[in-house]
DOVEX-429001 format. One record per residue (C-alpha): residue in one letter; x, y, z. Coordinates in nm, 3 decimals, always signed. Each point is the difference from the previous one (the first is absolute). Last residue first. Layout:
REM DOVEX-429001
REC res    east   north      up
REC   A       X       Y       Z
...
REM end
This chain:
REM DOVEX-429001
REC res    east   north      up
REC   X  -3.080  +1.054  -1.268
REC   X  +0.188  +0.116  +0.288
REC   X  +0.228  -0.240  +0.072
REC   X  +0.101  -0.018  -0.330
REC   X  +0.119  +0.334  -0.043
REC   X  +0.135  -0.043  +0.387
REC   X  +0.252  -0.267  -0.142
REC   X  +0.136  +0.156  -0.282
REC   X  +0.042  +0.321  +0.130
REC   X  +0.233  -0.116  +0.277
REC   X  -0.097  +0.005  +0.325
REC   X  -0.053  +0.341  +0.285
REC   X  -0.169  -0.158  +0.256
REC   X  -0.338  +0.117  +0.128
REC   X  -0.098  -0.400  +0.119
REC   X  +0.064  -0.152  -0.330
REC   X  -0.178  -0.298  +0.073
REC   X  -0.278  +0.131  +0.233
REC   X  -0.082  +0.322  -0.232
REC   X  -0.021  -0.200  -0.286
REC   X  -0.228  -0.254  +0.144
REC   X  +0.078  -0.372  +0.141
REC   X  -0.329  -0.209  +0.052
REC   X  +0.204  -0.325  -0.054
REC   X  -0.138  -0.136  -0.285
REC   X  +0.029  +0.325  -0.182
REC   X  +0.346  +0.071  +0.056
REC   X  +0.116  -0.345  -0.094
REC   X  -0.237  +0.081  -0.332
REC   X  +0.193  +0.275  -0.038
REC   X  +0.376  -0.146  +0.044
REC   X  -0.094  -0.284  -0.233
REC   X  -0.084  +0.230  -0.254
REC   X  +0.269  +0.276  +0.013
REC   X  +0.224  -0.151  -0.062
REC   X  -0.015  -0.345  -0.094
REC   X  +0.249  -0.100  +0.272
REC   X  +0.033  +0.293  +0.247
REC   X  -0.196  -0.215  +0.313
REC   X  +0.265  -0.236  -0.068
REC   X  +0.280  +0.179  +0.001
REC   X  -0.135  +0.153  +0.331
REC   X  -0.009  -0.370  +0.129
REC   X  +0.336  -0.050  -0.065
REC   X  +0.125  +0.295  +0.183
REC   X  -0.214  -0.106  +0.301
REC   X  +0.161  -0.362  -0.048
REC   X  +0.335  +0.102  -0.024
REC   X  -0.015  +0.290  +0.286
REC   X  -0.137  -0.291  +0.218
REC   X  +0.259  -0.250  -0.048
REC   X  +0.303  +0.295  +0.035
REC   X  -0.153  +0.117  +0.340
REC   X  -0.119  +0.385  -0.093
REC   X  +0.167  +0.309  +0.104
REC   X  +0.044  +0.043  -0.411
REC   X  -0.411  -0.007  -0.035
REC   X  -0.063  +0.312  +0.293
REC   X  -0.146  -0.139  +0.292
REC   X  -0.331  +0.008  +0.183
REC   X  -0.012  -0.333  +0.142
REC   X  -0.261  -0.306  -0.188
REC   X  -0.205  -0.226  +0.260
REC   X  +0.000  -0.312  -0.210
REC   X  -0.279  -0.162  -0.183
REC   X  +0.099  +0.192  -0.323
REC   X  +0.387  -0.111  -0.007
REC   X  +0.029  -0.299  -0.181
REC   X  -0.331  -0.149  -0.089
REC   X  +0.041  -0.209  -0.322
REC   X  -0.286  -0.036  -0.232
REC   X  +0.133  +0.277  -0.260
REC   X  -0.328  +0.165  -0.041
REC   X  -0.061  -0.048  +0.404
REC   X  +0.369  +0.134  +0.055
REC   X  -0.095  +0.286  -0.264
REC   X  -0.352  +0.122  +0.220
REC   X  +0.158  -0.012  +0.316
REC   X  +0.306  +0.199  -0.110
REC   X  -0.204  +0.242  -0.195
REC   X  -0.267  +0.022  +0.287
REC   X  +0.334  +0.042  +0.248
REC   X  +0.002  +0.396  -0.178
REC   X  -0.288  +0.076  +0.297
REC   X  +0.214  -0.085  +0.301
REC   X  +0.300  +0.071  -0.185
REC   X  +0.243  -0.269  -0.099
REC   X  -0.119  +0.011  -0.365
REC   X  +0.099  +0.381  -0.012
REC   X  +0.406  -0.072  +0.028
REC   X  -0.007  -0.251  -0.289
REC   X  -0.285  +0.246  -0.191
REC   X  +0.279  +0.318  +0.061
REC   X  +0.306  -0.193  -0.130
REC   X  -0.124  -0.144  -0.275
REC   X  -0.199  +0.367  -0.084
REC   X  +0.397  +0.136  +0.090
REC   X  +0.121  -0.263  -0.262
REC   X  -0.182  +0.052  -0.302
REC   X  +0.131  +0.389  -0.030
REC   X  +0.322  -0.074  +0.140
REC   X  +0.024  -0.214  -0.329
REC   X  +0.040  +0.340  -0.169
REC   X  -0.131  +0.000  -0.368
REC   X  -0.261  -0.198  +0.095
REC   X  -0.253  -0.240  -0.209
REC   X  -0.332  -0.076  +0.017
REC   X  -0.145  -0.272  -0.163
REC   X  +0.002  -0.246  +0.295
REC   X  +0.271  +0.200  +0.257
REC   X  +0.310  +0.084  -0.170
REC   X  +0.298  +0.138  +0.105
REC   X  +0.335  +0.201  -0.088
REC   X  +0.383  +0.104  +0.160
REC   X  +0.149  -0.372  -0.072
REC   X  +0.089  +0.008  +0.372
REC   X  -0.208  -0.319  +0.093
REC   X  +0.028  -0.201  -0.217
REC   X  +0.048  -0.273  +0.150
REC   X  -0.208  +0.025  +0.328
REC   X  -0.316  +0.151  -0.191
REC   X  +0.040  -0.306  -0.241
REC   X  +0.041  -0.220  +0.252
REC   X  -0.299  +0.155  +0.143
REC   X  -0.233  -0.034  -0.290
REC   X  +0.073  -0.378  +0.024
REC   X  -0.086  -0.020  +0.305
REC   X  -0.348  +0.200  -0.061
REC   X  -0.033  -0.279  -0.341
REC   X  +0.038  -0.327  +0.164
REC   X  -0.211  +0.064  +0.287
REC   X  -0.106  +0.100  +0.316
REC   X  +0.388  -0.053  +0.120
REC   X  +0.235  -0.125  +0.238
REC   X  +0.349  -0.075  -0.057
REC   X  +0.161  -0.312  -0.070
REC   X  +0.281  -0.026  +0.282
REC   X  +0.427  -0.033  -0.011
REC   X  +0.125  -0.043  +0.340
REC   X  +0.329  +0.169  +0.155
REC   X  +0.351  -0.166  -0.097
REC   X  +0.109  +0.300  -0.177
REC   X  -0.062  +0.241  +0.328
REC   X  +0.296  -0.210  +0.187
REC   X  -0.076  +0.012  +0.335
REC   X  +0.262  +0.219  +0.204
REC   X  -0.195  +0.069  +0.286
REC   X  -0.063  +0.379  +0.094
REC   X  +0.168  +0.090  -0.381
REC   X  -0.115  -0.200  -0.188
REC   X  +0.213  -0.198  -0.262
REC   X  -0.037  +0.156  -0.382
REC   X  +0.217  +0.311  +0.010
REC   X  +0.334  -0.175  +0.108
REC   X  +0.292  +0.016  +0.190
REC   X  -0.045  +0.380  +0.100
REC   X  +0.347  +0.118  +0.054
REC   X  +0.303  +0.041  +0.238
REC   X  -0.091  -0.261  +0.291
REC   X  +0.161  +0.038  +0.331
REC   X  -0.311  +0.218  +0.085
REC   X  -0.271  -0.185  -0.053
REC   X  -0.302  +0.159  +0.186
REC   X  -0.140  +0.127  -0.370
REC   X  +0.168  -0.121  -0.283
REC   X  -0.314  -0.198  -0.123
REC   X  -0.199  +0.346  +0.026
REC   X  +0.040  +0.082  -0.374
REC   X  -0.281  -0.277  -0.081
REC   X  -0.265  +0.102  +0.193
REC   X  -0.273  -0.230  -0.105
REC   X  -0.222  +0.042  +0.286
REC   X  -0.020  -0.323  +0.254
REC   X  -0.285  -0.276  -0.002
REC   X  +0.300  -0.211  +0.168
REC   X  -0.043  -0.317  -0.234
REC   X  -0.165  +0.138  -0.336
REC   X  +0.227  +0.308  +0.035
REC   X  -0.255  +0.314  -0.095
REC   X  -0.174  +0.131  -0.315
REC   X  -0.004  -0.280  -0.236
REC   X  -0.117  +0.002  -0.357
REC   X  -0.279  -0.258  -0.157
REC   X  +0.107  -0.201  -0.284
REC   X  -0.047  +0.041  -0.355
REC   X  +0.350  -0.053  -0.042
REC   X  +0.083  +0.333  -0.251
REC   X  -0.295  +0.186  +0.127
REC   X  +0.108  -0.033  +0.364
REC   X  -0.351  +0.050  +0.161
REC   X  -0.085  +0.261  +0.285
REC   X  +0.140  +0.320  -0.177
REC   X  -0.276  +0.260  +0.053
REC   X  +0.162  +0.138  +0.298
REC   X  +0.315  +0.066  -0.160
REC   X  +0.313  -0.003  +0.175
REC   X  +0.064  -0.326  -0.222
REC   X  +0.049  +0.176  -0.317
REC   X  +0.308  +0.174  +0.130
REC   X  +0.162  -0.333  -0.035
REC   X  +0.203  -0.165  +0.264
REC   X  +0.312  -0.219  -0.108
REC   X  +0.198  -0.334  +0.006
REC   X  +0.299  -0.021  -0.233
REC   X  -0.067  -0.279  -0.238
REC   X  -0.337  +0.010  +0.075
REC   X  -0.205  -0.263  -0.059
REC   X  -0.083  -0.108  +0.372
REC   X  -0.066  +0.369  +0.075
REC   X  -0.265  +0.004  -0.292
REC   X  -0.143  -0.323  +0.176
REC   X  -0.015  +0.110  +0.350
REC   X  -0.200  +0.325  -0.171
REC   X  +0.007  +0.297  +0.257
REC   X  -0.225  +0.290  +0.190
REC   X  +0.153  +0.326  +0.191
REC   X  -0.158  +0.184  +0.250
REC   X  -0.113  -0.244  +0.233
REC   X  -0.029  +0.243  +0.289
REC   X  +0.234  +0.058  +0.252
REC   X  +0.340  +0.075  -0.205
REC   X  +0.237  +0.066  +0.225
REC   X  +0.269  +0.228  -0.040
REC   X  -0.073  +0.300  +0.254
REC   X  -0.434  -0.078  -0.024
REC   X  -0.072  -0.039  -0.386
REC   X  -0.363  -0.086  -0.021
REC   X  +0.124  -0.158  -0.362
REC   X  -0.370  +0.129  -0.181
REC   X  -0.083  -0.190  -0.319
REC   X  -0.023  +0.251  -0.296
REC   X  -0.335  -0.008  -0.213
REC   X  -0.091  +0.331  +0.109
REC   X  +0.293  +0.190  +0.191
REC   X  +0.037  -0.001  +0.401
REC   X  +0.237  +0.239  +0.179
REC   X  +0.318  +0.145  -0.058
REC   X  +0.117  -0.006  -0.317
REC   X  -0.398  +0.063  -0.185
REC   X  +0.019  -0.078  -0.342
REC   X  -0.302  +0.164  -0.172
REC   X  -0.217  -0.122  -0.326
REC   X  -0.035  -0.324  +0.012
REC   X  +0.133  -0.302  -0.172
REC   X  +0.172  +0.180  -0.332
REC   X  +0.026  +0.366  +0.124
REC   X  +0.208  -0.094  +0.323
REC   X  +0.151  -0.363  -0.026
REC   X  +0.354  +0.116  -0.064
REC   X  -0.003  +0.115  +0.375
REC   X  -0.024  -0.339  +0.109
REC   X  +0.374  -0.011  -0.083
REC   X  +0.221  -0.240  -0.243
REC   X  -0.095  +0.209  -0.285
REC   X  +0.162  +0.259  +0.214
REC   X  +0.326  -0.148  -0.036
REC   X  +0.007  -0.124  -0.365
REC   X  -0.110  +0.380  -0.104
REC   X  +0.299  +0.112  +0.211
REC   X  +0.208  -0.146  -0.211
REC   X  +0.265  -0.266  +0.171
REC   X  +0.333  +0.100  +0.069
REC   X  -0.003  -0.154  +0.332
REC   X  +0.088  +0.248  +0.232
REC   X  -0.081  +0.304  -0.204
REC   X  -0.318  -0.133  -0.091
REC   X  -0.077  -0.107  +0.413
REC   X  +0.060  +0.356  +0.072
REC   X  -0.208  +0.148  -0.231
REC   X  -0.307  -0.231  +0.113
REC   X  +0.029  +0.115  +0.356
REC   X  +0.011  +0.350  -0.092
REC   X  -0.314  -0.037  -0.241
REC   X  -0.150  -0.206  +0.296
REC   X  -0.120  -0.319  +0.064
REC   X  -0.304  -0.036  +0.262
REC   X  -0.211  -0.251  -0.137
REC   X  +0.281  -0.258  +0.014
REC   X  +0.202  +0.138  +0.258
REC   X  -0.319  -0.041  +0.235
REC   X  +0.175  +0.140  +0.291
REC   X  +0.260  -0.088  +0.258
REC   X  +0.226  -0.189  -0.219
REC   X  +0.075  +0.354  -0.209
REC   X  +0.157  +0.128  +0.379
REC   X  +0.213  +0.283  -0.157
REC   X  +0.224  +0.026  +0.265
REC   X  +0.308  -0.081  -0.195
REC   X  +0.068  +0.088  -0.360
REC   X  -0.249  -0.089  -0.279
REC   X  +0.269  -0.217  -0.194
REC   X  +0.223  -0.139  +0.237
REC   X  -0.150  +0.007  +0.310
REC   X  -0.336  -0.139  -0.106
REC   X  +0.229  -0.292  -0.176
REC   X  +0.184  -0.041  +0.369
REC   X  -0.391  -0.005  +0.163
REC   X  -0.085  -0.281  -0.268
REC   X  +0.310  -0.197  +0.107
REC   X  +0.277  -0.109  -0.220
REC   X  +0.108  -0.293  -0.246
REC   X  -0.064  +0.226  -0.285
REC   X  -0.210  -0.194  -0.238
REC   X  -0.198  -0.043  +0.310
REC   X  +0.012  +0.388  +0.079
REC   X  -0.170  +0.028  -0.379
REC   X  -0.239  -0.289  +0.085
REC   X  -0.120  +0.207  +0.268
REC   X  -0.055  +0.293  -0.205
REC   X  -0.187  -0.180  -0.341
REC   X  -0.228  -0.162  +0.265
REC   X  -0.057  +0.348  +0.176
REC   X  -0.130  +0.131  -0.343
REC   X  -0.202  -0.297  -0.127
REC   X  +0.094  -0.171  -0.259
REC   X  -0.221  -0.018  -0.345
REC   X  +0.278  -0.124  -0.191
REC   X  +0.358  -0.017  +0.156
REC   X  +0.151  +0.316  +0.113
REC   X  +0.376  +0.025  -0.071
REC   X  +0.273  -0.115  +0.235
REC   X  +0.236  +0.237  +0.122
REC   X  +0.308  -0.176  +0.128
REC   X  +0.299  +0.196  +0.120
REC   X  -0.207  +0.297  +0.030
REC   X  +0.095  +0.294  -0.262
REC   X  +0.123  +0.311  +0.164
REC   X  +0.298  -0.078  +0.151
REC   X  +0.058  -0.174  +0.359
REC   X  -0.223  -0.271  +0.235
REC   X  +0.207  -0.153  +0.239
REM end
């Protein structure tokens, strides 16, 4: 039974980890169930499970957890998506679907889409296995430590990584046993593959790495321009990854797969999705091939233009981009 103010065991966020990570390990630490930790600090019939608790964290929330765990609240909502706003884009949106944020399509406490990519490797290495925040992020197809690409489902049951769901339909059993086994068939998510990602070359993968690891440094660059809010490179990454898979945007993709000599995605019937609803493999390579396009900016990106009969008008299609961008555009 849970008494006192302070948890028994309130362990502190490790680097980079993800909110609901940090939260199940807690009730590990405790030897007790996720729905007895909800109890405890947020008081019963709050239902945090049945949301995106990661996007969704609250001031309240956060409070509660600090005077719980004596940990700053500064440590606690660096563990949030929340702490993205400003530096990634430039509004979190709790409740529905955020730029750069993979979606959970939370329905009760399932997770339905693959909301949530991992490193078999960086779980291997950990001491105490984790989830970083990092890997909610759509752009993060490549472990930059390992060089390897991520996963975003069980290699054996193609299952969501819903880690806090282990518990689930076990009632004689007091706690989550572990954060690392899934939870529809209990493979071990350490022992899953280690690939060479794909690539048009060298210097676009290379450029993502960089993207991946430093990601949250607040400032960009793009050729000789440089950003004093990253947010500003990244919604023209985010716009020309989306716009490729147009019907008239698919020049760029067409026109970069031929540069590259590797057809990937251009001879395929493309659907109309948003870049973070996206299979993992082909949000990497359209991600990738944006990089690309952005290399020796802005002279490879005109002549791309050029080659492919794309106008001002038909690239930017009336949107709103950043300054730096259009200006060029429009020379």
């Amino acid at each position: 039974m849970l008494t006192g103010n302070l948890l028994p065991a309130h362990p502190h966020p490790k680097h980079d980890e993800l909110f609901s990570s940090w939260l199940t390990r807690i009730a590990m630490s405790n030897g007790i169930k996720l729905y007895t930790l909800g109890k405890a600090v947020f008081g019963s019939g709050t239902g945090i499970w049945n949301r995106d608790i990661d996007k969704s964290v609250t001031n309240e929330t956060i409070d509660c957890l600090c005077a719980k765990t004596g940990i700053s609240q500064s440590q606690i909502y660096a563990t949030t998506l929340r702490s993205y706003e400003g530096v990634l884009y430039a509004h979190h949106n709790p409740n529905g679907n955020t730029k750069w944020i993979l979606p959970a399509g939370v329905y009760h406490r399932t997770r339905r889409r693959n909301w949530l990519v991992y490193c078999p490797l960086c779980l291997f290495e950990d001491t105490t296995p984790y989830f970083r925040k990092s890997w909610r992020l759509a752009f993060h197809t490549v472990c930059d430590k390992h060089d390897s690409m991520m996963h975003d489902a069980c290699p054996t049951c193609n299952t969501p990584v819903v880690f806090f769901r282990r518990e689930l339909g076990h009632r004689s059993t007091l706690a989550i046993d572990s954060l690392i086994l899934c939870h529809q068939c209990g493979f071990d998510l350490r022992r899953a593959g280690a690939f060479s990602p794909l690539a048009p070359d060298a210097q676009s993968f290379i450029a993502l790495r960089s993207l991946i690891g430093l990601r949250d440094i607040g400032w960009w660059f793009c050729g000789e321009e440089t950003f004093n809010y990253s947010m500003q490179y990244l919604d023209v990454l985010h716009y020309i990854a989306t716009f490729m898979t147009s019907i008239i945007g698919k020049r760029l993709l067409v026109y970069v797969e031929h540069e590259a000599g590797y057809i990937r995605m251009s001879d395929k019937q493309l659907p109309r999705l948003p870049i973070e609803f996206r299979p993992l493999n082909d949000r990497h390579w359209l991600i990738l091939c944006t990089l690309w396009l952005l290399d020796e900016w802005p002279n490879r990106f005109i002549k791309a233009c050029r080659k492919t009969g794309l106008t001002v008008s038909r690239v930017t299609r009336s949107e709103q981009l950043p300054y730096w961008f259009e200006r060029v555009m429009r020379l």
